[in-house]
PDB file with one MODEL, atoms N, CA, C and O in Angstrom:
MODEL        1
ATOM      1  N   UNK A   1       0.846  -1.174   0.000  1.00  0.00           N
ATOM      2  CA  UNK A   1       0.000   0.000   0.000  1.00  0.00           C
ATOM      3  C   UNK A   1       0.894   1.241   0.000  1.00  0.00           C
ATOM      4  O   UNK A   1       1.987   1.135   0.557  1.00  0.00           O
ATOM      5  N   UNK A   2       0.403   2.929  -0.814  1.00  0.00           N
ATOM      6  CA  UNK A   2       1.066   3.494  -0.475  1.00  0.00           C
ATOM      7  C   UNK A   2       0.454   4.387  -0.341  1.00  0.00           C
ATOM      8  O   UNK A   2      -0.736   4.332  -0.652  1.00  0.00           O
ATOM      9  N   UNK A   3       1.167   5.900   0.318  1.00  0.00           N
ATOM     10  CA  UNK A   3       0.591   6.927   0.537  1.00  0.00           C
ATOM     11  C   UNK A   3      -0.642   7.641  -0.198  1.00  0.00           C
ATOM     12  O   UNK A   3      -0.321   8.004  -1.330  1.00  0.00           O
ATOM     13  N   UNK A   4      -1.957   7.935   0.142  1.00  0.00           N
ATOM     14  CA  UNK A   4      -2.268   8.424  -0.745  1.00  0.00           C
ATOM     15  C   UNK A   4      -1.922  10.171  -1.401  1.00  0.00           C
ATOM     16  O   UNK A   4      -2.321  10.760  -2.406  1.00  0.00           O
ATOM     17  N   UNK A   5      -1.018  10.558  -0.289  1.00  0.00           N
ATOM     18  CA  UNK A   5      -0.202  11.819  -0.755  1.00  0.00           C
ATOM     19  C   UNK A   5       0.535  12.202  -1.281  1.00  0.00           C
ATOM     20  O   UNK A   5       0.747  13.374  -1.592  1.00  0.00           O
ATOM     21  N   UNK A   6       1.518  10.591  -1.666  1.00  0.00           N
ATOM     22  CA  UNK A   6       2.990  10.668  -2.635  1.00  0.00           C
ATOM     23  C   UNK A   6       2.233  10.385  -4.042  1.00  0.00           C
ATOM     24  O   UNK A   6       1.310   9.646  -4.387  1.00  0.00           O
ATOM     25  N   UNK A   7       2.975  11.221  -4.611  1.00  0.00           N
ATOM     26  CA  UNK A   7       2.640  11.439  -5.886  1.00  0.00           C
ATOM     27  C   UNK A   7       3.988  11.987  -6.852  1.00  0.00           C
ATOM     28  O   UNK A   7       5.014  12.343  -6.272  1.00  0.00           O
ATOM     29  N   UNK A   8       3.900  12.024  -8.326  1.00  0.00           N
ATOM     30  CA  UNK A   8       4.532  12.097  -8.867  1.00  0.00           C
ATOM     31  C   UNK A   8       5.214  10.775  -9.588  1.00  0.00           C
ATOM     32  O   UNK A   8       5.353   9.690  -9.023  1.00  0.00           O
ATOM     33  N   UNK A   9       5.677  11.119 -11.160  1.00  0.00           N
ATOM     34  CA  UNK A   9       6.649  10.330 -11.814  1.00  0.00           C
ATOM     35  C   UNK A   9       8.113  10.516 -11.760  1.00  0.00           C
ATOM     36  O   UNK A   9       8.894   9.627 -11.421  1.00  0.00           O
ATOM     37  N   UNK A  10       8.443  11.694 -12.104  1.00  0.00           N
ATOM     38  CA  UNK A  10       9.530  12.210 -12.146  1.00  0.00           C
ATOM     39  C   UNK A  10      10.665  12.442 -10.961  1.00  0.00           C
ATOM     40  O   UNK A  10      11.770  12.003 -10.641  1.00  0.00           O
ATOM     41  N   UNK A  11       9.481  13.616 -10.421  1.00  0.00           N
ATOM     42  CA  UNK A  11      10.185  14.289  -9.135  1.00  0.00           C
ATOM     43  C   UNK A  11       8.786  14.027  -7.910  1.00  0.00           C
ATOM     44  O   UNK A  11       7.775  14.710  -7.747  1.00  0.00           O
ATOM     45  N   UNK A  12       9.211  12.849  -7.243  1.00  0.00           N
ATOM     46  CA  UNK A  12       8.142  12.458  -6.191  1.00  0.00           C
ATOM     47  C   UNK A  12       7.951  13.350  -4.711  1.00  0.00           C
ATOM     48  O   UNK A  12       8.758  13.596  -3.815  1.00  0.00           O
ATOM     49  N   UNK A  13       6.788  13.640  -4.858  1.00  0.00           N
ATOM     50  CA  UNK A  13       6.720  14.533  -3.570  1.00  0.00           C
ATOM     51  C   UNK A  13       5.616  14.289  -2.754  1.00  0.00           C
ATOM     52  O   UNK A  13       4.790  13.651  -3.407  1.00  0.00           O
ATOM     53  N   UNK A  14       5.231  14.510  -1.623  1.00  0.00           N
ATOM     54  CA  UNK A  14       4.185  14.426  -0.401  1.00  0.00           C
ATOM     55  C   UNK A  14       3.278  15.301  -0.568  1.00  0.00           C
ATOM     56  O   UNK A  14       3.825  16.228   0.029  1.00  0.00           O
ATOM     57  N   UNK A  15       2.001  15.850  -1.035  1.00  0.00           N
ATOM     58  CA  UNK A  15       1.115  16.966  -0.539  1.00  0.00           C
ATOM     59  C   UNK A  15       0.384  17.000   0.384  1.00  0.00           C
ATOM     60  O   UNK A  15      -0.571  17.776   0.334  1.00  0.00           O
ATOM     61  N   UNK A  16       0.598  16.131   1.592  1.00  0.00           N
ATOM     62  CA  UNK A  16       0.379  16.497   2.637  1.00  0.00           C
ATOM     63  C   UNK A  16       0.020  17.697   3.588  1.00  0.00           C
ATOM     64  O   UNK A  16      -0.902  18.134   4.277  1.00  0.00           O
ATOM     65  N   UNK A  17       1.311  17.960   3.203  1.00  0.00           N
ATOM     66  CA  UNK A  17       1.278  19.580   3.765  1.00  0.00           C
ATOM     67  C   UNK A  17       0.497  20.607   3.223  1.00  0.00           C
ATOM     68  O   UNK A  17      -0.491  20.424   2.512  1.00  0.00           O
ATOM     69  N   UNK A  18       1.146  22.160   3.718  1.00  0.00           N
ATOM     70  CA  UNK A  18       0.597  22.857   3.150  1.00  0.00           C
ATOM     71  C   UNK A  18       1.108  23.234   1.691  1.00  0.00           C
ATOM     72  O   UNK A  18       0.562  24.056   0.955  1.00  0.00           O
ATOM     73  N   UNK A  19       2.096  22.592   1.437  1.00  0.00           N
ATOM     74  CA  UNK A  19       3.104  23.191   0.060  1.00  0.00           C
ATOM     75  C   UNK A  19       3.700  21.337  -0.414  1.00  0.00           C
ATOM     76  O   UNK A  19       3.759  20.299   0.246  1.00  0.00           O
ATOM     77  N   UNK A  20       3.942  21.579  -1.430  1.00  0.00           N
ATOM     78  CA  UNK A  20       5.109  20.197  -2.237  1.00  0.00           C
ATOM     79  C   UNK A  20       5.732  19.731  -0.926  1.00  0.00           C
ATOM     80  O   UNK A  20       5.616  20.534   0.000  1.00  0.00           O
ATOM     81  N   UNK A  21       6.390  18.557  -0.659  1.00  0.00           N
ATOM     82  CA  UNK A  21       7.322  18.513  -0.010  1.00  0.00           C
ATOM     83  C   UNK A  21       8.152  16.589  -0.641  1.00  0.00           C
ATOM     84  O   UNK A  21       7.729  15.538  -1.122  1.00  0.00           O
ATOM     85  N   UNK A  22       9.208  17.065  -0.289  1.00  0.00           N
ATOM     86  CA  UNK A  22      10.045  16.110  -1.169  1.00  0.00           C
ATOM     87  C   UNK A  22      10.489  15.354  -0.099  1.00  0.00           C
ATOM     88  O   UNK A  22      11.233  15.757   0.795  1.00  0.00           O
ATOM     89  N   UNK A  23       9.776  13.695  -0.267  1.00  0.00           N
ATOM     90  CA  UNK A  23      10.769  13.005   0.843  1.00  0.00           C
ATOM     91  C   UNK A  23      11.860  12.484   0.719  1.00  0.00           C
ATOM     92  O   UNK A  23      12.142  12.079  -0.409  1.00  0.00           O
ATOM     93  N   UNK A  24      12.837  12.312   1.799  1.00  0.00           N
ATOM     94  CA  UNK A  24      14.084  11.604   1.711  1.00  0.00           C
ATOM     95  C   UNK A  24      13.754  10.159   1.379  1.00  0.00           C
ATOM     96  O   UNK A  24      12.674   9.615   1.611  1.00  0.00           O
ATOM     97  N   UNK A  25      14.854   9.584   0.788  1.00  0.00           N
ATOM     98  CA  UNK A  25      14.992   8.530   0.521  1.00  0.00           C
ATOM     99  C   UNK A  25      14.432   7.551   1.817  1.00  0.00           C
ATOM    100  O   UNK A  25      13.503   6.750   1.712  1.00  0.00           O
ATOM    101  N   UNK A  26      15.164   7.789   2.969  1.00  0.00           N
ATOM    102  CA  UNK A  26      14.674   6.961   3.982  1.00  0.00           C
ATOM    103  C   UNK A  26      12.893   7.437   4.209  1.00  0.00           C
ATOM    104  O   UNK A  26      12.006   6.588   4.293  1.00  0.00           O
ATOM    105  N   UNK A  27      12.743   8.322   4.250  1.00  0.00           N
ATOM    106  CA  UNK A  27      11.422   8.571   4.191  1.00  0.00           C
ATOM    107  C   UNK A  27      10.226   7.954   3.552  1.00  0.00           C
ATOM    108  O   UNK A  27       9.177   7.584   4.080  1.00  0.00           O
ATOM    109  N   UNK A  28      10.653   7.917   2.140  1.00  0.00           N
ATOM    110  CA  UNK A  28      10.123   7.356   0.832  1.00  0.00           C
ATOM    111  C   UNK A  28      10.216   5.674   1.395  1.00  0.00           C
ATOM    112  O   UNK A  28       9.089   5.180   1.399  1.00  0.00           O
ATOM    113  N   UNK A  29      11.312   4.691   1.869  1.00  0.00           N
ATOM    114  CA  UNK A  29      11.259   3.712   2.322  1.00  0.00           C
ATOM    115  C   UNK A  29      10.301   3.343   3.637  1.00  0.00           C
ATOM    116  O   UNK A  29       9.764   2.246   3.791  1.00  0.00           O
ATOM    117  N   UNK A  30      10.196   4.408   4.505  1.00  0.00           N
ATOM    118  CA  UNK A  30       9.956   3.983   5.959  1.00  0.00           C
ATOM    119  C   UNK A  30       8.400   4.173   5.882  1.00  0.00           C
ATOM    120  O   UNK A  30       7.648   3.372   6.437  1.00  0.00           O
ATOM    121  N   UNK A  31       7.852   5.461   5.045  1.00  0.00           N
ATOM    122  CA  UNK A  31       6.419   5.699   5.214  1.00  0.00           C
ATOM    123  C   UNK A  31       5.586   5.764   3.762  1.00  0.00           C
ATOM    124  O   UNK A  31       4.439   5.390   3.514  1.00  0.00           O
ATOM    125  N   UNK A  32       6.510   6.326   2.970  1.00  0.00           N
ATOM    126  CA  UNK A  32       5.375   6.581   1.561  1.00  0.00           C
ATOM    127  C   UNK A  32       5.093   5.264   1.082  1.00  0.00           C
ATOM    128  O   UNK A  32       3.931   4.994   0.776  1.00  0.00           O
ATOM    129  N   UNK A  33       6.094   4.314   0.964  1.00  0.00           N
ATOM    130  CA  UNK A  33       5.864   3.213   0.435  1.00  0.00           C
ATOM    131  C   UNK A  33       5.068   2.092   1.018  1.00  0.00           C
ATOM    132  O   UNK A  33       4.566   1.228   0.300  1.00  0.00           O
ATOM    133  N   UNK A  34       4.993   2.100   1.862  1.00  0.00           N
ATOM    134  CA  UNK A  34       4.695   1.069   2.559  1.00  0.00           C
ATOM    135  C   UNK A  34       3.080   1.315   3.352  1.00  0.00           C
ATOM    136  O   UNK A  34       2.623   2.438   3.566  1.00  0.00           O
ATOM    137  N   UNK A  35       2.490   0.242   3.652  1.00  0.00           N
ATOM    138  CA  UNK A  35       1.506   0.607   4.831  1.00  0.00           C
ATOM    139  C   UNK A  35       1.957   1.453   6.180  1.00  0.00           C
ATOM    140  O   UNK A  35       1.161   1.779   7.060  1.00  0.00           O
ATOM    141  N   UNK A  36       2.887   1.649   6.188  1.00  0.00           N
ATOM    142  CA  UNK A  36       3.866   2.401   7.350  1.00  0.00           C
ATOM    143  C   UNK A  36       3.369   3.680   7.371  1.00  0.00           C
ATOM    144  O   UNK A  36       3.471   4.276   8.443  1.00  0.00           O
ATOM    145  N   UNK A  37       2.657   4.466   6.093  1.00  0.00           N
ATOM    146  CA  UNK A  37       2.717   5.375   5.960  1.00  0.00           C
ATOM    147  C   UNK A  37       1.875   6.361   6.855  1.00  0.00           C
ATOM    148  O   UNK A  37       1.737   7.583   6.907  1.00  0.00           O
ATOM    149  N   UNK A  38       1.362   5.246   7.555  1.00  0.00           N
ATOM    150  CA  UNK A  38      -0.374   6.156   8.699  1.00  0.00           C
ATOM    151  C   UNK A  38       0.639   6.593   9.545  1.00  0.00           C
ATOM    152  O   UNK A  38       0.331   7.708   9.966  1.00  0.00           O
ATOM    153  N   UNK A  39       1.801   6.186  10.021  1.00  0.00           N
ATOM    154  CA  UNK A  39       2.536   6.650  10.909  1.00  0.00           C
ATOM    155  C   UNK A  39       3.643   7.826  10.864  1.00  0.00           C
ATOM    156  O   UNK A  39       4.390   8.268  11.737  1.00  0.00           O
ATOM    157  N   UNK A  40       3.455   8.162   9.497  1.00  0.00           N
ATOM    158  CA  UNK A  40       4.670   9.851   9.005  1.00  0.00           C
ATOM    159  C   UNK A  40       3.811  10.496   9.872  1.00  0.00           C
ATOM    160  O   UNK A  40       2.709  10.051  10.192  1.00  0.00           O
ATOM    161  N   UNK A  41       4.470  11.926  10.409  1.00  0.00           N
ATOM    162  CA  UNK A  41       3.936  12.506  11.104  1.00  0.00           C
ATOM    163  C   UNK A  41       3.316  13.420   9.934  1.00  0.00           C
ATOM    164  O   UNK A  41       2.531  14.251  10.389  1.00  0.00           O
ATOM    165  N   UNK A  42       3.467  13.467   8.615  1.00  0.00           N
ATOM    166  CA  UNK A  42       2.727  14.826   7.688  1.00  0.00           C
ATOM    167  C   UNK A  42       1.515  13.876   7.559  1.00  0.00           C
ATOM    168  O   UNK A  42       0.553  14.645   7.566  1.00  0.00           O
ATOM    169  N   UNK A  43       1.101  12.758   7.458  1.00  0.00           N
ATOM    170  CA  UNK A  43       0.002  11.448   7.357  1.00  0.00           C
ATOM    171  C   UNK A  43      -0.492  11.713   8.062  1.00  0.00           C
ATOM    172  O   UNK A  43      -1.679  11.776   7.740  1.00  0.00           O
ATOM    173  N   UNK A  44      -0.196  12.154   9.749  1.00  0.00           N
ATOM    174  CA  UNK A  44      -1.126  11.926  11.157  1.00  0.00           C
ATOM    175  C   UNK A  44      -1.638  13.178  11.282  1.00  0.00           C
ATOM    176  O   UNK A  44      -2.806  13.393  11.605  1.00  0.00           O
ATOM    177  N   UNK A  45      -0.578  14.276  10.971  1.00  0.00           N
ATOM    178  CA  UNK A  45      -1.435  15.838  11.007  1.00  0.00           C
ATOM    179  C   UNK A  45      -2.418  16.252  10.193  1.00  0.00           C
ATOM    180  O   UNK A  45      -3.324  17.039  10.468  1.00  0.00           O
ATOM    181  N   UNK A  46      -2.136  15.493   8.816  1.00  0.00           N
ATOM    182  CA  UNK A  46      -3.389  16.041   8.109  1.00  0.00           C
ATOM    183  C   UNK A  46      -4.718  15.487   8.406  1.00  0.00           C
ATOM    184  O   UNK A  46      -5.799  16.066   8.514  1.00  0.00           O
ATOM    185  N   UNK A  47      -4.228  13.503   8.578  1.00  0.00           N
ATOM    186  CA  UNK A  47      -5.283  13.115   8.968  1.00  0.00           C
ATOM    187  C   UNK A  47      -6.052  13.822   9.958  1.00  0.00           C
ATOM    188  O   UNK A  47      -7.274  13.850   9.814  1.00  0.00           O
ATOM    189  N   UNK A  48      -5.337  14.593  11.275  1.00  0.00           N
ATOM    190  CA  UNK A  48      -5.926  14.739  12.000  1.00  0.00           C
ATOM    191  C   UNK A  48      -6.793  16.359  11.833  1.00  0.00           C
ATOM    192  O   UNK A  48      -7.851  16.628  12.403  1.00  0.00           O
ATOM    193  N   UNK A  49      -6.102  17.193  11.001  1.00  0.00           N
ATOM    194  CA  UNK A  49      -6.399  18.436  10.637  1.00  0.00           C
ATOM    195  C   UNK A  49      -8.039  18.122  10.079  1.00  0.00           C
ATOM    196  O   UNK A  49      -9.023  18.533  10.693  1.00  0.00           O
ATOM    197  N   UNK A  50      -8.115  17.325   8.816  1.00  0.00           N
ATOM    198  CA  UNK A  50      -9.123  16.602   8.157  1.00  0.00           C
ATOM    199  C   UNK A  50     -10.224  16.145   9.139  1.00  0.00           C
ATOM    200  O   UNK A  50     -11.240  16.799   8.905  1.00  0.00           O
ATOM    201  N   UNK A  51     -10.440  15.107  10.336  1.00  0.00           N
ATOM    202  CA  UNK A  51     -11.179  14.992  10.981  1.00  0.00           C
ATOM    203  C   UNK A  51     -12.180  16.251  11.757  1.00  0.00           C
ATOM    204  O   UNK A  51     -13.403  16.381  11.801  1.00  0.00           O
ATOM    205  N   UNK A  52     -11.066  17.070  12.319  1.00  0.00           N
ATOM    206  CA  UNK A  52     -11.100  18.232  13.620  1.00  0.00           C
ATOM    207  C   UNK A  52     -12.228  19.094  12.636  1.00  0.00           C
ATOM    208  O   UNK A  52     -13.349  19.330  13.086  1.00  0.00           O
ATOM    209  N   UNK A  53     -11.861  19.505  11.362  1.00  0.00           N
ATOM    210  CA  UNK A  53     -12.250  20.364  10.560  1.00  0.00           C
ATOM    211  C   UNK A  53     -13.767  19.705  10.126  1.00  0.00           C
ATOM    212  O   UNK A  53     -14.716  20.487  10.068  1.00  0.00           O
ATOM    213  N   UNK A  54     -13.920  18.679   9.910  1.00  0.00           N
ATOM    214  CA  UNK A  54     -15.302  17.569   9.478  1.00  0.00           C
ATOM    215  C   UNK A  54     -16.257  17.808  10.748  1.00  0.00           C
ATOM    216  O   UNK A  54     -17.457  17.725  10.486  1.00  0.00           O
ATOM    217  N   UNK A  55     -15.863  18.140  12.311  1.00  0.00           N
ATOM    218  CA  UNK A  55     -16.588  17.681  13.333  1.00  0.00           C
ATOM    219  C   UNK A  55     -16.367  16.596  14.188  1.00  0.00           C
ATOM    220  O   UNK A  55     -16.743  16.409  15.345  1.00  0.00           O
ATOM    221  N   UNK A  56     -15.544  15.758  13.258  1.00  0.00           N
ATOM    222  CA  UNK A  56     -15.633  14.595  13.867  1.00  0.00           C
ATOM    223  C   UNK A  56     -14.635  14.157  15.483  1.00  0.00           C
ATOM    224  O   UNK A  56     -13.870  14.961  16.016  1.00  0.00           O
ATOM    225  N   UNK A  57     -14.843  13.033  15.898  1.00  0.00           N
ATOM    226  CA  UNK A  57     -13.879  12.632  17.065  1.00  0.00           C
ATOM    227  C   UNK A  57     -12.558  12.760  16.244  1.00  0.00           C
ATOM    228  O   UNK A  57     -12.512  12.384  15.072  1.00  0.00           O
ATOM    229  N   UNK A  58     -11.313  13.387  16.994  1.00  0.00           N
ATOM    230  CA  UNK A  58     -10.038  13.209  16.726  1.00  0.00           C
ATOM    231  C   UNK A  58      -9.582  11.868  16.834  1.00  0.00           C
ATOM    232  O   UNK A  58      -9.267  11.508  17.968  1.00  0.00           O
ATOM    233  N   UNK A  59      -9.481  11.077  15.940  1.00  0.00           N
ATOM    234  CA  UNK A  59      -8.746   9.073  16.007  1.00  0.00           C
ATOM    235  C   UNK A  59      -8.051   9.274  14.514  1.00  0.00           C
ATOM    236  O   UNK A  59      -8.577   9.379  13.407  1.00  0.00           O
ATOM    237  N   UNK A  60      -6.379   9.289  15.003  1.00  0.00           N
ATOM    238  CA  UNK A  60      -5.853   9.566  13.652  1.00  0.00           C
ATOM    239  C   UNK A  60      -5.841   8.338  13.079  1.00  0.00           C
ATOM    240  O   UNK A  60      -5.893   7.250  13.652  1.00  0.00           O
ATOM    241  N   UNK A  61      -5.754   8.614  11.681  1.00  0.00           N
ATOM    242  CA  UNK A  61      -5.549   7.979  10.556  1.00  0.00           C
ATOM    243  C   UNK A  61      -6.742   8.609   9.852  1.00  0.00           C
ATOM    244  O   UNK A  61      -7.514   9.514  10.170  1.00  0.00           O
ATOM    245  N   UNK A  62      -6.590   7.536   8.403  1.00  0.00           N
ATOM    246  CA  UNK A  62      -7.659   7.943   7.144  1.00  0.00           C
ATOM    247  C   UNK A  62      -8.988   6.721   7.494  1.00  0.00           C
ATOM    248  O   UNK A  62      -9.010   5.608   8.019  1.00  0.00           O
ATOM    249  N   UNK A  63     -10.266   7.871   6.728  1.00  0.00           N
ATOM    250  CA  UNK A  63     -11.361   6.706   6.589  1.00  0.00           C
ATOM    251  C   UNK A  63     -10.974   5.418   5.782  1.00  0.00           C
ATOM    252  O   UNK A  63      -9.995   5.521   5.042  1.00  0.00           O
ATOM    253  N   UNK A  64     -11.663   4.159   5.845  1.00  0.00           N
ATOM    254  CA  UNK A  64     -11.016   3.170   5.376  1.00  0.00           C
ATOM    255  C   UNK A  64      -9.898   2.613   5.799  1.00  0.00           C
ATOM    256  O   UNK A  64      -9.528   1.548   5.306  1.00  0.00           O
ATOM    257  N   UNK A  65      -9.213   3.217   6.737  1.00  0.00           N
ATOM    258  CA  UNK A  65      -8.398   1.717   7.727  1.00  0.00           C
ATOM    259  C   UNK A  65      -9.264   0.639   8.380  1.00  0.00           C
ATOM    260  O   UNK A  65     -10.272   0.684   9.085  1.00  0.00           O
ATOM    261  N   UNK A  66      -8.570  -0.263   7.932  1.00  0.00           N
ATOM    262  CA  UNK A  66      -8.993  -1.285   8.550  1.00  0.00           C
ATOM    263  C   UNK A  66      -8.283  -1.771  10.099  1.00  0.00           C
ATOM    264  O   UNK A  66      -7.071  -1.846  10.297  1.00  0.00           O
ATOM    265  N   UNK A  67      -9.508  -2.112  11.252  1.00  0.00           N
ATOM    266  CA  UNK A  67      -8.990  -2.607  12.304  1.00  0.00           C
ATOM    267  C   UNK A  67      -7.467  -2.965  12.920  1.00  0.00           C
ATOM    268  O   UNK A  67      -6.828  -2.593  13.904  1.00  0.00           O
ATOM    269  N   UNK A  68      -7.261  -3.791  11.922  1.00  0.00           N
ATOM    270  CA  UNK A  68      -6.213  -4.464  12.162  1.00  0.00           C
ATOM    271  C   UNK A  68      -4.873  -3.545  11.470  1.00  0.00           C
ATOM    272  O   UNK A  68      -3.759  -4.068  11.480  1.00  0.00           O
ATOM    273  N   UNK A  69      -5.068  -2.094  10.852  1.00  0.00           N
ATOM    274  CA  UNK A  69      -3.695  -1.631  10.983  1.00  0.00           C
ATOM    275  C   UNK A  69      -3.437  -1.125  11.558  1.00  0.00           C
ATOM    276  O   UNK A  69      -4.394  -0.795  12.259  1.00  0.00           O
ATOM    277  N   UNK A  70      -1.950  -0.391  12.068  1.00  0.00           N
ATOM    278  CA  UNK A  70      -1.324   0.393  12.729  1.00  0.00           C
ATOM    279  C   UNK A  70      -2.035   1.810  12.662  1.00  0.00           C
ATOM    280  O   UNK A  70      -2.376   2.437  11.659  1.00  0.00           O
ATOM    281  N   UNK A  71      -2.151   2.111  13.859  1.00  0.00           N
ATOM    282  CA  UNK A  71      -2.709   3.864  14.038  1.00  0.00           C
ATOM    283  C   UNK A  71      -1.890   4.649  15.254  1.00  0.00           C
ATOM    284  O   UNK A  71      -1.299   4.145  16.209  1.00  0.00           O
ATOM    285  N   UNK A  72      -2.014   5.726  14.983  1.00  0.00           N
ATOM    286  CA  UNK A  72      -0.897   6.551  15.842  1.00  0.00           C
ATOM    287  C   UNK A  72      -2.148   7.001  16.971  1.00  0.00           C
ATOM    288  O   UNK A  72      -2.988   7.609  16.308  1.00  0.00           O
ATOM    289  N   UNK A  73      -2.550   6.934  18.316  1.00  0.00           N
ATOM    290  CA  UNK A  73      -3.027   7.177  19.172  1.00  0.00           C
ATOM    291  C   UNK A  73      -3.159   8.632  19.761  1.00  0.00           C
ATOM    292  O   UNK A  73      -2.006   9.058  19.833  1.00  0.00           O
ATOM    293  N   UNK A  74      -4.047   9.597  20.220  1.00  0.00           N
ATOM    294  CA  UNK A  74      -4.382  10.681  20.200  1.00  0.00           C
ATOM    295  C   UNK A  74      -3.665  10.801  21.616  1.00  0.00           C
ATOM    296  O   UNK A  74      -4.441  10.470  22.512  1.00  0.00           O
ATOM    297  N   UNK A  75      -2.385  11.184  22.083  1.00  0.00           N
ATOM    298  CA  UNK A  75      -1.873  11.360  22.955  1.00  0.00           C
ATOM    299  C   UNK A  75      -1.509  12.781  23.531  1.00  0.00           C
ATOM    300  O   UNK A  75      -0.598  13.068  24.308  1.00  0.00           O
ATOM    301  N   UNK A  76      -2.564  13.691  22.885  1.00  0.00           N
ATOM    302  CA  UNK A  76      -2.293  14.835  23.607  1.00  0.00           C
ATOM    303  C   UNK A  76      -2.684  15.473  24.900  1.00  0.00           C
ATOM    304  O   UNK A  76      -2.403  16.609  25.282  1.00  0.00           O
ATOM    305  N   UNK A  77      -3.457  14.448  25.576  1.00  0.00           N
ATOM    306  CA  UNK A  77      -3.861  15.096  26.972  1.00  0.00           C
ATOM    307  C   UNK A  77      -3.159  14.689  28.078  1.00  0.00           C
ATOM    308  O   UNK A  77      -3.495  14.917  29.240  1.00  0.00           O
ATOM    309  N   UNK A  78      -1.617  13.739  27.512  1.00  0.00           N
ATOM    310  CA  UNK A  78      -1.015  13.376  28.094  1.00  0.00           C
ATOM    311  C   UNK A  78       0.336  14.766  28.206  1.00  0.00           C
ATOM    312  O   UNK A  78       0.954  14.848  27.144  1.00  0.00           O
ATOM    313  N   UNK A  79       0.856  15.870  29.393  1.00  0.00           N
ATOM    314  CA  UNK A  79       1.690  16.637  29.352  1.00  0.00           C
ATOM    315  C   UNK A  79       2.919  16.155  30.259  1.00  0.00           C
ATOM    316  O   UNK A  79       3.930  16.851  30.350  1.00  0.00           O
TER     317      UNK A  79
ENDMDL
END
């Protein structure tokens, strides 16, 4: 599975953000490529930007995960 934010043929980049952003090689290995990718932190902010903005409960990741993958846990009321 891969990001649905990496994009590109040429010159591959993240739109995640608010602008292009170009991942590193290890990057491109550790999160774009892979199901790994719910866990980049530009993956968890937007996801989470995306929810907050909908209304909805903050539970990062994208609609359409399934149960059984990896999700990054809403750990901010922990200081």
């Amino acid at each position: 599975m891969v990001c649905r934010f990496f994009f590109g043929k040429y010159l591959l980049s993240c739109n995640a953000g608010p602008r292009a952003y170009m991942p590193s090689d290890f990057e491109m290995r550790e999160y774009c490529r892979s199901s790994r990718h719910k866990i980049c932190p530009f993956y968890v902010k937007t996801a989470m930007t995306a929810r907050t903005a909908a209304g909805a409960k903050v539970t990062f990741g994208y609609p359409g995960m399934v149960p059984e993958e990896d999700t990054v846990e809403d750990l901010s009321h922990i200081r």
